[in-house]
C-alpha positions as a Markdown table, in Angstrom:
| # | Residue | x | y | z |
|---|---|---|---|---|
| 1 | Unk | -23.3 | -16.3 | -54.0 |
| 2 | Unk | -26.6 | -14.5 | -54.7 |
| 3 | Unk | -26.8 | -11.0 | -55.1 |
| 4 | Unk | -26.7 | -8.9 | -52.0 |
| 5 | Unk | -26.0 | -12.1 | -49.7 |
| 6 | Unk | -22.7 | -10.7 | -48.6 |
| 7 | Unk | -24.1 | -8.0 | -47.3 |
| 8 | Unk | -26.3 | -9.9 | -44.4 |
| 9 | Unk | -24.5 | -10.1 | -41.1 |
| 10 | Unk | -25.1 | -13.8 | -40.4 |
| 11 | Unk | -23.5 | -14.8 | -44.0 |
| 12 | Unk | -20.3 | -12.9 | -43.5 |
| 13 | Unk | -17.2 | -14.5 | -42.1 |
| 14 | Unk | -14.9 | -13.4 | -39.7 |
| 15 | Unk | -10.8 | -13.4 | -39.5 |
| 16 | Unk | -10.7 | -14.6 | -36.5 |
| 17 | Unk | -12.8 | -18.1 | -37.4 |
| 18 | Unk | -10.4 | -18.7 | -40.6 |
| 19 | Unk | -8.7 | -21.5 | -38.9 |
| 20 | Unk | -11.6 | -22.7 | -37.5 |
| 21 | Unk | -11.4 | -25.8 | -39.1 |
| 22 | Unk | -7.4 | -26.5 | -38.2 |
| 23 | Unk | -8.3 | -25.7 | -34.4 |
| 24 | Unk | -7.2 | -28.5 | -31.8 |
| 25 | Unk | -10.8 | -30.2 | -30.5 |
| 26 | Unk | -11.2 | -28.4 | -27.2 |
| 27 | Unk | -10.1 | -25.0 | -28.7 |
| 28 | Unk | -12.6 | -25.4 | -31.2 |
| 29 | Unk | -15.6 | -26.3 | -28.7 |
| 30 | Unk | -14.6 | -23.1 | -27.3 |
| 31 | Unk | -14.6 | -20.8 | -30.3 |
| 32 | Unk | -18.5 | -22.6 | -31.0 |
| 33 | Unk | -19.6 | -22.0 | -27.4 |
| 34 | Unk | -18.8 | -18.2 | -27.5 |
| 35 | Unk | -20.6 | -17.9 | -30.9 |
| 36 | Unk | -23.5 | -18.9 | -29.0 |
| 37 | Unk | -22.8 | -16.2 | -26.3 |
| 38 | Unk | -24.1 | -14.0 | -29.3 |
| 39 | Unk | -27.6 | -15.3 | -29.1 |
| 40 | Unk | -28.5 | -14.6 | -25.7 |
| 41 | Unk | -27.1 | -11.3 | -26.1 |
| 42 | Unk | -29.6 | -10.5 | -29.3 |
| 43 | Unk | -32.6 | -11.5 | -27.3 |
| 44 | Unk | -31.8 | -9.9 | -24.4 |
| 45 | Unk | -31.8 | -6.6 | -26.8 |
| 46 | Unk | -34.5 | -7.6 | -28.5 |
| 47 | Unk | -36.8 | -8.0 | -24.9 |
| 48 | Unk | -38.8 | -4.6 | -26.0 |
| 49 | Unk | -39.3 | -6.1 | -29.4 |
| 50 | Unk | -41.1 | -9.5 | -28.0 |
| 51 | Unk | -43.2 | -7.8 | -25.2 |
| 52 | Unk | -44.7 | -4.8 | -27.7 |
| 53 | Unk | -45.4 | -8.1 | -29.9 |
| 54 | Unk | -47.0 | -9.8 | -26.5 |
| 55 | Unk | -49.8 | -7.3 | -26.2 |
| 56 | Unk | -51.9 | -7.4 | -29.7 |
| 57 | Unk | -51.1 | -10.7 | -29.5 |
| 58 | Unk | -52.4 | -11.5 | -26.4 |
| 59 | Unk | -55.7 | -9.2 | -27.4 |
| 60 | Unk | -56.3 | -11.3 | -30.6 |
| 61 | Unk | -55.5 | -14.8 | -28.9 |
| 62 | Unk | -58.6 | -14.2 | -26.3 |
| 63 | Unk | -61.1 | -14.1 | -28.8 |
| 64 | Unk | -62.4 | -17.8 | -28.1 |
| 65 | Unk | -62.2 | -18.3 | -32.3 |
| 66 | Unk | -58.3 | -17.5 | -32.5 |
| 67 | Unk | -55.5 | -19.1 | -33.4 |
| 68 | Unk | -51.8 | -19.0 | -33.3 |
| 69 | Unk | -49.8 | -19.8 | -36.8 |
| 70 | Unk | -46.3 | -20.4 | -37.0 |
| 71 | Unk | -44.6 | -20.0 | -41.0 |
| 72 | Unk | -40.7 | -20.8 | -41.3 |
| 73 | Unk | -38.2 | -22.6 | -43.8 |
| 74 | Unk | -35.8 | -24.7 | -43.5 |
| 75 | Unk | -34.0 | -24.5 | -39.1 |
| 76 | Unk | -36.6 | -21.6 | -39.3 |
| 77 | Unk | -39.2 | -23.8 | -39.8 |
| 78 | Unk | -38.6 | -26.6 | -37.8 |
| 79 | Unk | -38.0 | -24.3 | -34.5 |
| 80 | Unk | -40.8 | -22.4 | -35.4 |
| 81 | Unk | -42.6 | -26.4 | -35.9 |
| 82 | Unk | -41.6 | -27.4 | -32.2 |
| 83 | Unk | -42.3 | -24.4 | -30.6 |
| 84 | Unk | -46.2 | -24.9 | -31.7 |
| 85 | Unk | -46.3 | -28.8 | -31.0 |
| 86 | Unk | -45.1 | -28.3 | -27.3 |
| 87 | Unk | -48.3 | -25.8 | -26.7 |
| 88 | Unk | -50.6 | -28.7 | -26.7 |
| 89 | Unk | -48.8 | -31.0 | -23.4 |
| 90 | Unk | -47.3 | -27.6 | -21.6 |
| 91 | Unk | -50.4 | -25.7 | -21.6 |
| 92 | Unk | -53.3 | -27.2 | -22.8 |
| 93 | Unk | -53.7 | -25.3 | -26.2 |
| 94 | Unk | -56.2 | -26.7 | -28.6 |
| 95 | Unk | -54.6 | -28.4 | -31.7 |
| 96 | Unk | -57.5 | -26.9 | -33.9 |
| 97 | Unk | -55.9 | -23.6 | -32.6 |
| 98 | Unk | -52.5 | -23.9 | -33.8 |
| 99 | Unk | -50.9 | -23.9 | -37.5 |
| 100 | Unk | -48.0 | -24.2 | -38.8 |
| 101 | Unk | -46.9 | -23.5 | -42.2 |
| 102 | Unk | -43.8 | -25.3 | -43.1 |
| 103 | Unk | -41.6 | -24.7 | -46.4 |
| 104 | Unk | -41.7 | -28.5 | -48.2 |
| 105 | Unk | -44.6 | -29.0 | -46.2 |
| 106 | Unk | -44.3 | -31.9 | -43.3 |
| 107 | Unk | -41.7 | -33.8 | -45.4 |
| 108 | Unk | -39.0 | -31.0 | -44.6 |
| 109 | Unk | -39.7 | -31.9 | -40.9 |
| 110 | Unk | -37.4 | -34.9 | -41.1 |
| 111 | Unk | -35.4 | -34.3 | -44.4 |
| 112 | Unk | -34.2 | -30.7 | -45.5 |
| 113 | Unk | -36.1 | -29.4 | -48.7 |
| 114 | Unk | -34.3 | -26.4 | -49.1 |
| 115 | Unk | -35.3 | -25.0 | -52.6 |
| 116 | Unk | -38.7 | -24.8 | -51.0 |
| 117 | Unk | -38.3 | -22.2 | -49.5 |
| 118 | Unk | -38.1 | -19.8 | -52.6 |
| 119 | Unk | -42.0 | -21.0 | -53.4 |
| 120 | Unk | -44.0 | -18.0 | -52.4 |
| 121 | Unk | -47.0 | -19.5 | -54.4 |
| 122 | Unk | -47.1 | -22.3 | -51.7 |
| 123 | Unk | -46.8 | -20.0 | -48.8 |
| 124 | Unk | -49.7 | -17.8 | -50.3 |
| 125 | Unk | -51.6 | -21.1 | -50.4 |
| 126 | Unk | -50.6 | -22.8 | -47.3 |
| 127 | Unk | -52.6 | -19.5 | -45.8 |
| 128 | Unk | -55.6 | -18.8 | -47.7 |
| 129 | Unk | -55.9 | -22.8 | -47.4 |
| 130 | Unk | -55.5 | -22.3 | -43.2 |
| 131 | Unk | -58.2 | -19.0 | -43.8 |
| 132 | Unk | -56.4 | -16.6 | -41.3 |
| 133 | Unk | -58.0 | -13.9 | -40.4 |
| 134 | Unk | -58.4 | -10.9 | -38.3 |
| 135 | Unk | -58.4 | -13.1 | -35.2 |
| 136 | Unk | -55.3 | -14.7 | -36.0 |
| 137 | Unk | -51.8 | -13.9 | -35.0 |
| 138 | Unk | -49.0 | -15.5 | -37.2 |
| 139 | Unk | -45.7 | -15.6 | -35.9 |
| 140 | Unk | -42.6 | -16.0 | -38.6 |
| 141 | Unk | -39.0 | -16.7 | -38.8 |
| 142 | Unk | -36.3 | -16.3 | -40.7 |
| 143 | Unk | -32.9 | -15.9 | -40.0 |
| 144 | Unk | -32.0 | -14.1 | -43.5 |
| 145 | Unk | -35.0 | -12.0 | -42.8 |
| 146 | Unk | -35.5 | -12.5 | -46.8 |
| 147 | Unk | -36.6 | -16.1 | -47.2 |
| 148 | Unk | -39.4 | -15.6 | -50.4 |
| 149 | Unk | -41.7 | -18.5 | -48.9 |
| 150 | Unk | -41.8 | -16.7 | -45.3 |
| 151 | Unk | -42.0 | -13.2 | -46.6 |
| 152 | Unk | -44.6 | -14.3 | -48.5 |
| 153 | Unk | -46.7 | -16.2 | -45.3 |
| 154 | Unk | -46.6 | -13.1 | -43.6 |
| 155 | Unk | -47.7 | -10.5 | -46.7 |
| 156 | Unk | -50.8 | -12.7 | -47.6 |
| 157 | Unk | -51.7 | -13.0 | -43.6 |
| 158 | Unk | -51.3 | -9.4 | -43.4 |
| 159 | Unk | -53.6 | -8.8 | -46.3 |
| 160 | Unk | -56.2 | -11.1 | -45.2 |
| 161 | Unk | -56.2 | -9.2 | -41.5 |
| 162 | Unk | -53.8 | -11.6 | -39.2 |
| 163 | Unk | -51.2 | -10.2 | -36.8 |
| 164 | Unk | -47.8 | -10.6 | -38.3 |
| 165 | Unk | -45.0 | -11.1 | -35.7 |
| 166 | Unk | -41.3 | -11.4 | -37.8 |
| 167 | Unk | -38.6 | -13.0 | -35.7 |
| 168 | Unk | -35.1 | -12.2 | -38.3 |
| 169 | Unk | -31.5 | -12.0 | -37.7 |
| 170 | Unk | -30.5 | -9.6 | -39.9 |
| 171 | Unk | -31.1 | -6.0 | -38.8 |
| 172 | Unk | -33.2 | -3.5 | -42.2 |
| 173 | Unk | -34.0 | -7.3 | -43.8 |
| 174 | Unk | -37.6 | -7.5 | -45.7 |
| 175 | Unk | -39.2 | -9.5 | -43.1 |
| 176 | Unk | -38.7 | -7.1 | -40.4 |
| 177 | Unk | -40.4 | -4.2 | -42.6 |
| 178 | Unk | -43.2 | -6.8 | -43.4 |
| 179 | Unk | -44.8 | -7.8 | -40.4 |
| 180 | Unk | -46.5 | -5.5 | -38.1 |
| 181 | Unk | -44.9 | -6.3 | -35.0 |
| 182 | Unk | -40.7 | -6.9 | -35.6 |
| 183 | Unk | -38.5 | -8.5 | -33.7 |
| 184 | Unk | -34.6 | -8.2 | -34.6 |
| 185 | Unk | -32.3 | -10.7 | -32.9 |
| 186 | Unk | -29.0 | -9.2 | -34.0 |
| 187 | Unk | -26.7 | -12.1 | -33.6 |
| 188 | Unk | -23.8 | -11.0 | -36.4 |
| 189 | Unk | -21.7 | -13.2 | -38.4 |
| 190 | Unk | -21.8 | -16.7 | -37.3 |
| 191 | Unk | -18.7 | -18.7 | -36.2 |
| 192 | Unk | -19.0 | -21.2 | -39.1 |
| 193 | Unk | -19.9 | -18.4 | -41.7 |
| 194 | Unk | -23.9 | -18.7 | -43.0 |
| 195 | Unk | -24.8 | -21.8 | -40.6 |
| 196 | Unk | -27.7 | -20.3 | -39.1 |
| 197 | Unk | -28.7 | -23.5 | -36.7 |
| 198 | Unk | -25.8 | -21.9 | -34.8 |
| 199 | Unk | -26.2 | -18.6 | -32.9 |
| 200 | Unk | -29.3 | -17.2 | -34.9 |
| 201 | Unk | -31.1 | -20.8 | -34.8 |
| 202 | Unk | -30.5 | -20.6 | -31.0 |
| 203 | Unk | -31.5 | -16.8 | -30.1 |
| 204 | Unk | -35.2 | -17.9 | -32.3 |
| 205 | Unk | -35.2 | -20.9 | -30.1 |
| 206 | Unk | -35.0 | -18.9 | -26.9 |
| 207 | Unk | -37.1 | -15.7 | -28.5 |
| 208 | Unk | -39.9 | -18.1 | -29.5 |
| 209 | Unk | -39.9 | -20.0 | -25.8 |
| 210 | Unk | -40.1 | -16.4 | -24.4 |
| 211 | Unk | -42.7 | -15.0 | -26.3 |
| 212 | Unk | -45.4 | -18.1 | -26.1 |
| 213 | Unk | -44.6 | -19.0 | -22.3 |
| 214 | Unk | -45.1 | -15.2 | -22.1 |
| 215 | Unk | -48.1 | -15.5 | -24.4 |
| 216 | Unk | -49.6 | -18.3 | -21.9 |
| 217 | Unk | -49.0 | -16.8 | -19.0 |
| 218 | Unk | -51.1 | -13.7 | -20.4 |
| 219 | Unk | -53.9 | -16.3 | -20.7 |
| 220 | Unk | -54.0 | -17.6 | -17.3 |
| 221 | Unk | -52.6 | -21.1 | -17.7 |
| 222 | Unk | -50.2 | -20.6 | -15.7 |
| 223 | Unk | -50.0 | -20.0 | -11.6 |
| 224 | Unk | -47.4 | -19.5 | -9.1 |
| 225 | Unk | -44.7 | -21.0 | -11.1 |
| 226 | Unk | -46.6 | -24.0 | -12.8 |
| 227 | Unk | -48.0 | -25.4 | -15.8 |
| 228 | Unk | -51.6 | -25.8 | -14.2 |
| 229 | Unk | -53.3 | -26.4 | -17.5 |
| 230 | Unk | -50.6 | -28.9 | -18.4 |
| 231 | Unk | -51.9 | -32.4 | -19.9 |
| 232 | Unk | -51.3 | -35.7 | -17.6 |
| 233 | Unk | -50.9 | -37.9 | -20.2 |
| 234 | Unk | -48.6 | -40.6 | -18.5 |
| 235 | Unk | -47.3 | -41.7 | -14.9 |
| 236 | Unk | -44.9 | -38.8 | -14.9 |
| 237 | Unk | -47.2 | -36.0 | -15.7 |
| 238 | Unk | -50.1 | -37.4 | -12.9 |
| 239 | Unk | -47.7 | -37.5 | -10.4 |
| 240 | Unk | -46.4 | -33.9 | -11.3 |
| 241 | Unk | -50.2 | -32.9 | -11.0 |
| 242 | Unk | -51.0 | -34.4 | -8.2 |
| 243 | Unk | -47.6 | -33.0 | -6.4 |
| 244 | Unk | -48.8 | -29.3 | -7.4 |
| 245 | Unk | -52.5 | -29.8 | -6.3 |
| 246 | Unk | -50.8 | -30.9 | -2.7 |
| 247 | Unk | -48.6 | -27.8 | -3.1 |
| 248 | Unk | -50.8 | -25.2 | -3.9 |
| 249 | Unk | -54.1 | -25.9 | -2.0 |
| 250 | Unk | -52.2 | -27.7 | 0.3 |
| 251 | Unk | -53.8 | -31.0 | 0.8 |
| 252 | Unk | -52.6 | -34.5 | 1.2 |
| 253 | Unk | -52.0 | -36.6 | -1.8 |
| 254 | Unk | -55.2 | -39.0 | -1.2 |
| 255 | Unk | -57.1 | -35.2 | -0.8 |
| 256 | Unk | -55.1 | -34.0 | -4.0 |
| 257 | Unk | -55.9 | -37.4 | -5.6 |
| 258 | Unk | -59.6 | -37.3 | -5.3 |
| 259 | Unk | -59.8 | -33.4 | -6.7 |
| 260 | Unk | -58.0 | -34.7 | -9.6 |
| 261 | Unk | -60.4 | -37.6 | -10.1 |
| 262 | Unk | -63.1 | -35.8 | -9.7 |
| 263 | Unk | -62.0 | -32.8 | -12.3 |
| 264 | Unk | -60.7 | -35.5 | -15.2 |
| 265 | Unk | -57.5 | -34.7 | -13.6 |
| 266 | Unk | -57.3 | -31.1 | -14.8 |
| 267 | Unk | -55.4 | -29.2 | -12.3 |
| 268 | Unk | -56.8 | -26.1 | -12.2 |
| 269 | Unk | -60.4 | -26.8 | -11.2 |
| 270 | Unk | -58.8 | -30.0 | -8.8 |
| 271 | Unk | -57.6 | -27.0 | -6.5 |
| 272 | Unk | -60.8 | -25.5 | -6.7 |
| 273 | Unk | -62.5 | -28.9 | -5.9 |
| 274 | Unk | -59.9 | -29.4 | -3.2 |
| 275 | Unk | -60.7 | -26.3 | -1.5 |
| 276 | Unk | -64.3 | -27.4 | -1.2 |
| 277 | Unk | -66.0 | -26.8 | -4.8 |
| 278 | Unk | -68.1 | -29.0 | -6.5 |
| 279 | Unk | -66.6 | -29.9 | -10.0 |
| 280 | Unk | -69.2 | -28.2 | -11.7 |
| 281 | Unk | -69.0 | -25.6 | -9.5 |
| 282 | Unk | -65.2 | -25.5 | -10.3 |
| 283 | Unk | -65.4 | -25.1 | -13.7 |
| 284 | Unk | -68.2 | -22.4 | -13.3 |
| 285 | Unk | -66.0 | -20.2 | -11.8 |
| 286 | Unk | -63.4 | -20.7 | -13.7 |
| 287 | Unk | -65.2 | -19.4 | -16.6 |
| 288 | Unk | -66.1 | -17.0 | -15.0 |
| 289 | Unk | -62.4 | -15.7 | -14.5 |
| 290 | Unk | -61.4 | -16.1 | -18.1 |
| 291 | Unk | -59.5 | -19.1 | -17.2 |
| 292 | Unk | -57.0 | -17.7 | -14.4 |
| 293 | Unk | -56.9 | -19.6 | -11.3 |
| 294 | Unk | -55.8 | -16.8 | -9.8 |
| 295 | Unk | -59.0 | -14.7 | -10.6 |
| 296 | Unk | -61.2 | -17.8 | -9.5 |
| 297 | Unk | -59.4 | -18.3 | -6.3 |
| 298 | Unk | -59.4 | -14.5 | -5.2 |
| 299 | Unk | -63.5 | -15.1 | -5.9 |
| 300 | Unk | -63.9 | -18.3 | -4.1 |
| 301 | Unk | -62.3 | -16.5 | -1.1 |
């Protein structure tokens, strides 16, 4: 075991898991499920953590040259991977505006490359190569809060002016002291000692879905509830448009049908155009309101 491992919280084991692997099938289902428990608990704890993060963020992701960068290894990685990807469908936000620096590069997506992650060199690379800057905000995981190719993401991001956001599982880990705005999701020893997919892998999941939806929300793409700058790309996505354009204007679905039409089917200026806008019109004032449709409406009166 490497030096000073035993001393991290999620790589310790616990008495009462020795047996774990003589347990009868149902008992052990149980003992996994309460693991989890320990991941909703550390977020929950961690909710002043993510919103202080949510407001520089938030400042530096308005400039219209920003982007958002995700950096992990290894579970890390690929949550921090799918949280990213999803941006573009749920709300619209601009592939040239997202990266994501992966340990092993795109290969570890698909097959674990797990010496990778000790390759600081590539990190480094990965973001001088990506050029963030002051109007970038990176956001990186690691459960050990000490993985050498995330630490080093984050240090040369830093350096170069980006906001550093550290999501870790280990409370005092190097990660945490690195990036400006820590996040601590204290979910102790896991269940099946060191498998950090578990109860840490889960509390980033649910950290990362609460701090972009938060982020999004923050940037008007999201009203009453719904994904209004979602993408319709197939039957089930139109139909989900055109149901919120009859919900929120309300109209009729031929009414809601022809806004979308009319608007490329983008939902947020279809509700404009359904309450009696022009398109162009539409989209005028809805740059005029930063983006919120609940701005633009309050304006259109």
């Amino acid at each position: 075991m490497a030096a000073g491992i035993e001393t991290r919280a999620t790589e310790r084991s616990e008495a009462r898991n020795e047996r774990l692997d003589a347990l009868e099938p149902g008992a052990l289902l149980e003992a996994l499920l309460d693991g989890q428990a320990a991941a909703v608990a550390a977020v929950r704890a961690a909710l002043p953590a993510i919103e202080a993060a949510r407001a520089p963020a938030l400042e530096r992701l308005r400039r219209p040259a920003s982007r958002l960068a995700y950096a992990g290894a290894g579970t890390s990685g690929r949550l921090a991977m799918l949280d990213g990807v999803e941006l573009g469908p749920t709300f619209d936000w601009p592939a040239e505006r997202l990266v994501v620096i992966l340990a092993g590069g795109e290969a570890s997506i698909a097959q674990a490359r797990e010496g990778a992650e000790d390759d600081r060199e590539a990190a480094a690379r990965a973001v001088e190569a990506n050029a963030l800057g002051p109007n970038d905000v990176l956001v990186a995981l690691a459960a050990s809060g000490g993985t050498p190719f995330t630490l080093a993401a984050v240090e040369t991001a830093r350096s170069r002016g980006a906001l550093t956001i550290g999501l870790a599982n280990n409370p005092g880990s190097p990660l945490l002291q690195a990036a400006q705005c820590p996040v601590l999701l204290d979910t102790g020893p896991e269940v099946l000692a060191g498998s950090t997919r578990l109860a840490a892998g889960t509390a980033q999941k649910i950290a990362l879905n609460l701090l972009s939806t938060a982020l999004m929300v923050g940037l008007g793409k999201v009203y009453r509830g719904r994904m209004v700058d979602m993408r319709p790309t197939n039957a089930k996505l139109q139909a989900r448009a055109v149901a919120m354009v009859q919900d929120l204007v309300p109209c009729d679905e031929p009414a809601a049908r022809a806004a979308l039409n009319a608007t490329g089917f983008r939902v947020k200026p279809a509700i404009l155009v359904a309450r009696g806008l022009s398109s162009d019109e539409a989209d005028r004032r809805l740059a005029a309101a930063g983006g919120s449709l609940r701005a633009a409406l309050a304006e259109s009166g």
